[in-house]
C-alpha positions as CSV (number, residue, x, y, z in Angstrom):
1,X,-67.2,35.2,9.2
2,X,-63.8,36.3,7.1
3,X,-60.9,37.6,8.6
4,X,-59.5,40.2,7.2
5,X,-55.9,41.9,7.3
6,X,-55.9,46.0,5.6
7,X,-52.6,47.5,4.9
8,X,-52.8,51.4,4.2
9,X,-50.4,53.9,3.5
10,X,-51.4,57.2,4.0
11,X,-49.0,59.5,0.6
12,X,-47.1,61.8,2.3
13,X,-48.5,60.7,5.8
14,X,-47.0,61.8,8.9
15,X,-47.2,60.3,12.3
16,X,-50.5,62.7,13.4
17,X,-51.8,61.7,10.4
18,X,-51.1,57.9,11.2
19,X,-53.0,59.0,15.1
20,X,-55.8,60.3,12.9
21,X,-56.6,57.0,10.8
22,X,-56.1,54.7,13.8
23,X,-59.1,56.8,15.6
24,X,-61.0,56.8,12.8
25,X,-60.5,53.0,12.0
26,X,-61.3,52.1,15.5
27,X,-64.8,53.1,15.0
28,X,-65.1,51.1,12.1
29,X,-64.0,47.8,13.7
30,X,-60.7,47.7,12.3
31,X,-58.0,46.6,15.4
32,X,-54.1,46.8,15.4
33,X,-53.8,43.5,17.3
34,X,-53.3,40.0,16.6
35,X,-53.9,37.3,18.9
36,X,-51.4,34.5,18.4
37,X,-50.9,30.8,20.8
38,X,-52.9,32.9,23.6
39,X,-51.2,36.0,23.5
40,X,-51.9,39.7,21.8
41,X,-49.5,41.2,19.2
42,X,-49.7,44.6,18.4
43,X,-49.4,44.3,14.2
44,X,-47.0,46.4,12.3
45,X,-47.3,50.4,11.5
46,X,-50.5,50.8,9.4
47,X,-52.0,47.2,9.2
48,X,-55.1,46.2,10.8
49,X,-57.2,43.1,11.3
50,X,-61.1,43.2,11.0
51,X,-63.3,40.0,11.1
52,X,-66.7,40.5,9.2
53,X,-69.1,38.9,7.1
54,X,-68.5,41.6,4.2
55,X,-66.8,41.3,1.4
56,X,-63.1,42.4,0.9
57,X,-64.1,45.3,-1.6
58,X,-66.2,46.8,1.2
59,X,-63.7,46.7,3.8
60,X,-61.3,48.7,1.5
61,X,-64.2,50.9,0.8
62,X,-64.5,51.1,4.5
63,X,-60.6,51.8,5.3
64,X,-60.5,54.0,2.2
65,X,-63.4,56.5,3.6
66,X,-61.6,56.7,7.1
67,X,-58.5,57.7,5.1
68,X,-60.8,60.3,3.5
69,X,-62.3,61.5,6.6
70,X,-58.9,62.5,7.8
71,X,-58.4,64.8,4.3
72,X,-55.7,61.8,2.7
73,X,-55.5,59.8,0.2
74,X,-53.6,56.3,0.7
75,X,-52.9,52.9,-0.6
76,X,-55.0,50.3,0.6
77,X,-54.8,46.4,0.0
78,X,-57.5,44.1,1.7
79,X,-56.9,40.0,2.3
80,X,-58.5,37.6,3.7
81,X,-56.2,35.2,5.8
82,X,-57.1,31.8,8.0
83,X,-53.9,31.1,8.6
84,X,-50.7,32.1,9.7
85,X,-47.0,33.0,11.5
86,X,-46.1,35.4,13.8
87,X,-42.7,36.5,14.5
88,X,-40.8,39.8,15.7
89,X,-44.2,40.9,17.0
90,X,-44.3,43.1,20.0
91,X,-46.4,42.0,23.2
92,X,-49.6,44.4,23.4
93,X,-49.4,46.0,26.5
């Protein structure tokens, strides 16, 4: 299984908007924590984390139809990651 962080900017997105994609995301599988020496981070405004057996392009494809269902158009980069460091990261409450 692949690990996946998604950045997305929603152009000209506003906080409701923001409200909008995370709800939309969630039912995709996409999550805005990260789990780091035992403890849960919530990641930074508009990245996510998704662990899946597909491929990068189709978890873009599936972050950039949530962005569509909420009537935007955003940028989107997908990568894979398998390791990493955490700092500055607020504890998910």
């Amino acid at each position: 299984m692949n690990a996946y962080l998604a950045r997305i900017e929603i152009h000209q997105g506003s906080e409701s908007d923001y409200t909008a994609l995370h709800k939309e995301l969630e039912t995709k599988a996409f999550e805005r924590t990260i789990e780091s020496d035992g403890k849960v981070y919530d990641l930074p405004s508009g990245t996510y984390r998704r662990e899946s057996w597909l491929s990068a392009a189709q978890i873009r494809d599936s972050a950039k139809d949530a962005v569509s269902k909420i009537g935007k158009k955003g940028g989107i980069i997908v990568v894979t990651y398998s390791d990493g460091a955490l700092d500055g990261l607020n504890l998910h409450k």
